[in-house]
DRENKE-418970 format. One record per atom (N, C-alpha, C): x negated, y, z. Coordinates in steps of 0.02 Angstrom, whole numbers, padded with zeros to 5 digits, always signed. Layout:
N
XYZ
...
This chain:
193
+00402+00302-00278
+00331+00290-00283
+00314+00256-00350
+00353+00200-00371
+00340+00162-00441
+00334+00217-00501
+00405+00253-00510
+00387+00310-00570
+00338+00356-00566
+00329+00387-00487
+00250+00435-00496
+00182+00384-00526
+00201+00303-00498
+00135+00285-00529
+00130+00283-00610
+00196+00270-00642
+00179+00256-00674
+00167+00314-00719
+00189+00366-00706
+00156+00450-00722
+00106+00440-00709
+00069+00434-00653
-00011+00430-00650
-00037+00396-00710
-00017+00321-00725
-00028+00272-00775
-00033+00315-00841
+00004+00370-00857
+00014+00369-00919
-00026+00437-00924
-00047+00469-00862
-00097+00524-00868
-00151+00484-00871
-00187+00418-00856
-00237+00399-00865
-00241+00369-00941
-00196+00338-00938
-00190+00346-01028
-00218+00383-01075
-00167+00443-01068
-00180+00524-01108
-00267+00536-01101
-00300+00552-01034
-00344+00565-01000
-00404+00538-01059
-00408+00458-01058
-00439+00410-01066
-00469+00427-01164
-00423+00452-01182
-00393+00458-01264
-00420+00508-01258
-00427+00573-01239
-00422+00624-01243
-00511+00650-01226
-00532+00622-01187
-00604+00620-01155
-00665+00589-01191
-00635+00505-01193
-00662+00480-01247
-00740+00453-01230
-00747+00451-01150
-00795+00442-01118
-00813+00367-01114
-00866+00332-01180
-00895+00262-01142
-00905+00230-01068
-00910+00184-01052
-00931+00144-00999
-01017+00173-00999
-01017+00132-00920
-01111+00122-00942
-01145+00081-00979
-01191+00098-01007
-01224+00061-01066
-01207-00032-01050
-01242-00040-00944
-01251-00116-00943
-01191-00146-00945
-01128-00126-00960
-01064-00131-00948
-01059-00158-01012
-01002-00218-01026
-01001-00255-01096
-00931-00256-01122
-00877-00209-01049
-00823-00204-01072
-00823-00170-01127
-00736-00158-01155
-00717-00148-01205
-00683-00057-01175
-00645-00020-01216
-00621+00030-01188
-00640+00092-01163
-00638+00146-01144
-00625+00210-01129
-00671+00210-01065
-00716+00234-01022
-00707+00228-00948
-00692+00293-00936
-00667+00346-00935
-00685+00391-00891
-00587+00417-00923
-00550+00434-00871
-00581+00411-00802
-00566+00336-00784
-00594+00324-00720
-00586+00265-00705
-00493+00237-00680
-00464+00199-00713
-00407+00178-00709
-00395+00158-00616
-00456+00087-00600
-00428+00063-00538
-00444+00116-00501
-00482+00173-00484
-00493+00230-00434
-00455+00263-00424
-00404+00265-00476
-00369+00328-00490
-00286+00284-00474
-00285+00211-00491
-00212+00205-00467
-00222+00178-00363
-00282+00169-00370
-00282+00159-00279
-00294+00235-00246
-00317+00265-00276
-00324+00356-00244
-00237+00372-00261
-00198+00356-00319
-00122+00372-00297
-00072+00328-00240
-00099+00262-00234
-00067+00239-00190
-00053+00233-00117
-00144+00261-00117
-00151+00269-00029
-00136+00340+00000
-00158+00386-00068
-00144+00451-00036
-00050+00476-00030
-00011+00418-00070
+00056+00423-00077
+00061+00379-00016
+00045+00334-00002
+00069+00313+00063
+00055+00324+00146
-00017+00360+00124
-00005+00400+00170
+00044+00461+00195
+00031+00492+00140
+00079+00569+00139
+00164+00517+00158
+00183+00465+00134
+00238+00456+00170
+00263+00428+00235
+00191+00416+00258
+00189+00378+00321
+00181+00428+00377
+00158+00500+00360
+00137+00533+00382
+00186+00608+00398
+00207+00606+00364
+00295+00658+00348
+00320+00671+00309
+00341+00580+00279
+00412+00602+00239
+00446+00546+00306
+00403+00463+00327
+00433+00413+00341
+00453+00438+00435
+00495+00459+00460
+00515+00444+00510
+00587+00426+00552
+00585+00350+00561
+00612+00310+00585
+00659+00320+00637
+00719+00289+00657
+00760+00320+00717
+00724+00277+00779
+00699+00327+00832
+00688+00260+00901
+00746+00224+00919
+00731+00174+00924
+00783+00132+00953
+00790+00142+01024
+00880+00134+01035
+00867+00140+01116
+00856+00080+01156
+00857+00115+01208
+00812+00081+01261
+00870+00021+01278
+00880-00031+01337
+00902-00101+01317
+00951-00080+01367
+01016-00099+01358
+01067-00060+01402
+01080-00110+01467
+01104-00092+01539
+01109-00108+01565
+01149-00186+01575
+01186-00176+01530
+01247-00231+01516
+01208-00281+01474
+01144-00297+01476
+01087-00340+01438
+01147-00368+01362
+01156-00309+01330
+01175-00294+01244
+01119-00317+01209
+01109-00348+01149
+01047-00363+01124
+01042-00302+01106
+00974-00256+01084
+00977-00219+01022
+00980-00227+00962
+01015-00166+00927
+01030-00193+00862
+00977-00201+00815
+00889-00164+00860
+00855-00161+00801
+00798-00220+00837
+00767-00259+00769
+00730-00311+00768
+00676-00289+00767
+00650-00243+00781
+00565-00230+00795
+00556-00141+00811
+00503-00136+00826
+00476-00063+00863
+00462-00041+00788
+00475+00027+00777
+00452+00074+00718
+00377+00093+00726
+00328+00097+00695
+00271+00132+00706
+00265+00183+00732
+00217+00182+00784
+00194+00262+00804
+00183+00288+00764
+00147+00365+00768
+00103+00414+00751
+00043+00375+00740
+00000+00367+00794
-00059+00339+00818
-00078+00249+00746
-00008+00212+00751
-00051+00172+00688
-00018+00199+00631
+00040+00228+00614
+00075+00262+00550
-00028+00299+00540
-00051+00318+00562
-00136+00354+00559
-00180+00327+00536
-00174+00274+00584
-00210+00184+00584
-00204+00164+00498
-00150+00154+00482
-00127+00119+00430
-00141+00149+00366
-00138+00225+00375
-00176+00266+00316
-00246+00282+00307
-00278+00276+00369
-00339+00264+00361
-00374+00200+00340
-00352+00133+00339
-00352+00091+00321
-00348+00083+00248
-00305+00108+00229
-00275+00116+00131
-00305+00157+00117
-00349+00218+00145
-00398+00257+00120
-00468+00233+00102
-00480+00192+00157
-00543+00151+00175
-00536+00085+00102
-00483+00087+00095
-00486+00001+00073
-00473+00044-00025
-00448+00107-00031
-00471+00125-00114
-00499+00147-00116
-00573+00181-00065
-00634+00190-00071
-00679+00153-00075
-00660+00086-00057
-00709+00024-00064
-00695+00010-00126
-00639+00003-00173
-00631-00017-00215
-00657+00032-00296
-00667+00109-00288
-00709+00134-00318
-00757+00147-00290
-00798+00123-00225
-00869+00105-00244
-00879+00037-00306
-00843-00007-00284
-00858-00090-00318
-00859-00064-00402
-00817-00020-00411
-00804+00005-00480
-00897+00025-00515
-00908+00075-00465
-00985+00097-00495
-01042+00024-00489
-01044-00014-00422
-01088-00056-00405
-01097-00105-00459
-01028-00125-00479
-01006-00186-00526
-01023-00131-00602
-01042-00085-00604
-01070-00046-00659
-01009-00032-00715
-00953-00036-00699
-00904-00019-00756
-00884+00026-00754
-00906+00069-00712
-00911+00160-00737
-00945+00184-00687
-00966+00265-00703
-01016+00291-00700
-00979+00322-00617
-01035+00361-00578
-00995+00381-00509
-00953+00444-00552
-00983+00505-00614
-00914+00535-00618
-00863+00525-00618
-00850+00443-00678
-00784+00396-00692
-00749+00399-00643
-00771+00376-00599
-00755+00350-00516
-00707+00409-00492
-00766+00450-00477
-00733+00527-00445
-00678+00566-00500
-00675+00558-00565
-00630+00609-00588
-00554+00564-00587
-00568+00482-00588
-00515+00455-00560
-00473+00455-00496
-00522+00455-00446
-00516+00477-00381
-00465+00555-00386
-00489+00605-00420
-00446+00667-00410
-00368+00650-00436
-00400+00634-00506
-00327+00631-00548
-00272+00583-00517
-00287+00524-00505
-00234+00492-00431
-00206+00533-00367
-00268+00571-00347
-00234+00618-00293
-00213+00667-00316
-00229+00693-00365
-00176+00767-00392
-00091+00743-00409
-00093+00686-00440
-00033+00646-00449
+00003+00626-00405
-00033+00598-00326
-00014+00580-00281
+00037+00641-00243
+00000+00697-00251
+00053+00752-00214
+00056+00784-00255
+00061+00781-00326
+00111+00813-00379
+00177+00766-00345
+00179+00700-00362
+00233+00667-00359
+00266+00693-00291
+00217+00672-00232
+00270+00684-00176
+00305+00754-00162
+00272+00802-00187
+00291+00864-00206
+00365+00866-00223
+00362+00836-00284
+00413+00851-00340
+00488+00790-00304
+00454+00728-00260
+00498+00723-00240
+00530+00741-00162
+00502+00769-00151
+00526+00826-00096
+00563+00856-00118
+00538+00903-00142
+00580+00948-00172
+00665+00918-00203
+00651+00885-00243
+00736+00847-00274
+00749+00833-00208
+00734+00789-00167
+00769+00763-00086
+00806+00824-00070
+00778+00882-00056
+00795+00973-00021
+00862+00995-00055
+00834+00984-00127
+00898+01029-00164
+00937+00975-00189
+00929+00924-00176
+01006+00858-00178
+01007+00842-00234
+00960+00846-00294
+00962+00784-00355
+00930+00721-00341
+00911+00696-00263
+00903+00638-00269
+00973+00618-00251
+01023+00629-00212
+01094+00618-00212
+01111+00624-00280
+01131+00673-00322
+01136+00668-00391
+01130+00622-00418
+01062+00590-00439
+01039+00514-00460
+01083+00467-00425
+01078+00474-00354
+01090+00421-00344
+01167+00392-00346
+01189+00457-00363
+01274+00444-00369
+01289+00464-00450
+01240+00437-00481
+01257+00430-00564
+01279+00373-00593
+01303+00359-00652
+01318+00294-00658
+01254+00224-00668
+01208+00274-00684
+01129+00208-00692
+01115+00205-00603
+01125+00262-00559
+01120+00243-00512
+01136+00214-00462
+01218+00202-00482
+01254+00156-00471
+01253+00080-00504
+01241+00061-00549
+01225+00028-00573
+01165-00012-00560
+01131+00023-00557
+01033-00018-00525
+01057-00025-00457
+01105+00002-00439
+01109-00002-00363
+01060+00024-00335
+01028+00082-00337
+00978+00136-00307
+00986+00157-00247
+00971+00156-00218
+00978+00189-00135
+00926+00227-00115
+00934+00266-00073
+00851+00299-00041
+00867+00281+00032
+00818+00255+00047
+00804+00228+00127
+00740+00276+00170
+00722+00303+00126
+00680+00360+00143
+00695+00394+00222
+00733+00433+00202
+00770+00488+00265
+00799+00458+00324
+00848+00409+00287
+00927+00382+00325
+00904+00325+00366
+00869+00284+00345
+00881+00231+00369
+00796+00195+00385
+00788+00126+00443
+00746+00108+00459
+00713+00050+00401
+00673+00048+00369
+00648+00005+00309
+00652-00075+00352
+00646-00092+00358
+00648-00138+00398
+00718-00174+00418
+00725-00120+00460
+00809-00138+00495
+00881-00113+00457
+00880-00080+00389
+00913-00104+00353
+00916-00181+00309
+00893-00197+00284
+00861-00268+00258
+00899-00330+00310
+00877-00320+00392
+00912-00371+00419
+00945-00357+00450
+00982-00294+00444
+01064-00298+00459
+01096-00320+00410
+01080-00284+00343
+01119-00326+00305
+01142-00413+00285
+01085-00427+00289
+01076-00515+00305
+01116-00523+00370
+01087-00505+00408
+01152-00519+00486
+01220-00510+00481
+01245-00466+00428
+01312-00473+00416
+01337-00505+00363
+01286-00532+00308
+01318-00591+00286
+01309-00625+00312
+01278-00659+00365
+01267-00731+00388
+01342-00735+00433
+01355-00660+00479
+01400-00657+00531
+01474-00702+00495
+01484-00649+00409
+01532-00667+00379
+01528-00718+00360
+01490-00764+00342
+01486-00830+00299
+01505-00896+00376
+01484-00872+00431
+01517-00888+00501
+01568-00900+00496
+01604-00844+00506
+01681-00811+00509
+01727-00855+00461
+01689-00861+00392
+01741-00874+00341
+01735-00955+00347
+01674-00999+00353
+01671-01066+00387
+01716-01083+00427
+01716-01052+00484
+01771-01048+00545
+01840-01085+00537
+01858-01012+00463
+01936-01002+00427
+01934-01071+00391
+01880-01066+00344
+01909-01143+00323
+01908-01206+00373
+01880-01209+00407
+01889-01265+00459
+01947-01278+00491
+01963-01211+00527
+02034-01219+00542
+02097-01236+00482
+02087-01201+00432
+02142-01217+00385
+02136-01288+00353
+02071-01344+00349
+02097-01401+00337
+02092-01422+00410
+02082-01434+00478
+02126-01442+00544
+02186-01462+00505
+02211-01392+00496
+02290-01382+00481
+02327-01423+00443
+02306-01435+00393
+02334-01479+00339
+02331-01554+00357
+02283-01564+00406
+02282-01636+00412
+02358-01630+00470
């Protein structure tokens, strides 16, 4: 999501240069308006988080609590359908408020607004597009088994794994080990005394 934005970023850039469109007159900023920058990076973020909340993000259910009262291994319920819905309508609602405030607060015009509005969402599922696609035909494995991608330590949690409940398993097994290895040293000065 960070590199599509910042493709978006650098199409609003280009865009901005290229258009060459003033603010509104009562407007005292400095700069380019059209298109509008904040419309256009909240129209890529909500319509990208929707589209991943919506079918790229789905989560393993956890099972149900076993008879032998086992804790489960996972620390919280995954989102439904029903608010994964909730939650994008919300981020829709909340960067449409934010290019209205754009026109109200007069620092660009409603086209500004709206041609920002597209160019975020054309970007939004250009990107998820394009990263679909690499996911399908396995250059996001590629990357991720390169040496920068080894290196940044890159992972995709996308597909595989629960966003959430990777994070505190991992913590749960260092804490388990940092236990374990306490333990060892305890016993080994025991020993020496």
């Amino acid at each position: 999501m960070f590199a599509g934005q910042m493709g978006c970023e650098a199409l609003n850039f280009l865009l901005k240069r290229l258009i060459k469109e003033e603010r509104p007159k009562q407007m005292n900023g400095k700069g380019y308006g059209m298109p509008s920058s904040h419309a256009q990076f909240l129209a890529y973020f909500s319509i990208s988080l929707s589209l991943f909340l919506l079918i790229r993000h789905n989560p393993p259910t956890p099972p149900e609590s076993s008879p032998s009262s086992q804790p489960l291994p996972y620390s919280h319920r995954p989102l439904n359908l029903f608010q994964r819905c909730l939650l994008s309508v919300l981020t829709l609602a909340l960067a449409a408020s934010v290019a209205l405030s754009r026109i109200y607060l007069n620092y660009h015009t409603p086209t500004q607004v709206c041609v920002g509005c597209i160019a975020g969402g054309v970007c939004a599922i250009a990107w998820f597009g394009a990263t679909e696609w690499a996911r399908r035909e396995g250059w996001v494995d590629v990357g991720l088994d390169s040496w920068v991608g080894r290196m940044g330590r890159l992972r995709d949690l996308v597909v595989e794994e629960d966003l959430a409940e990777s994070g505190w398993s991992v913590w749960e097994e260092r804490r388990r080990r940092r236990q374990e290895q306490r333990r060892v040293n305890e016993a080994g000065r025991k020993k020496r005394r």
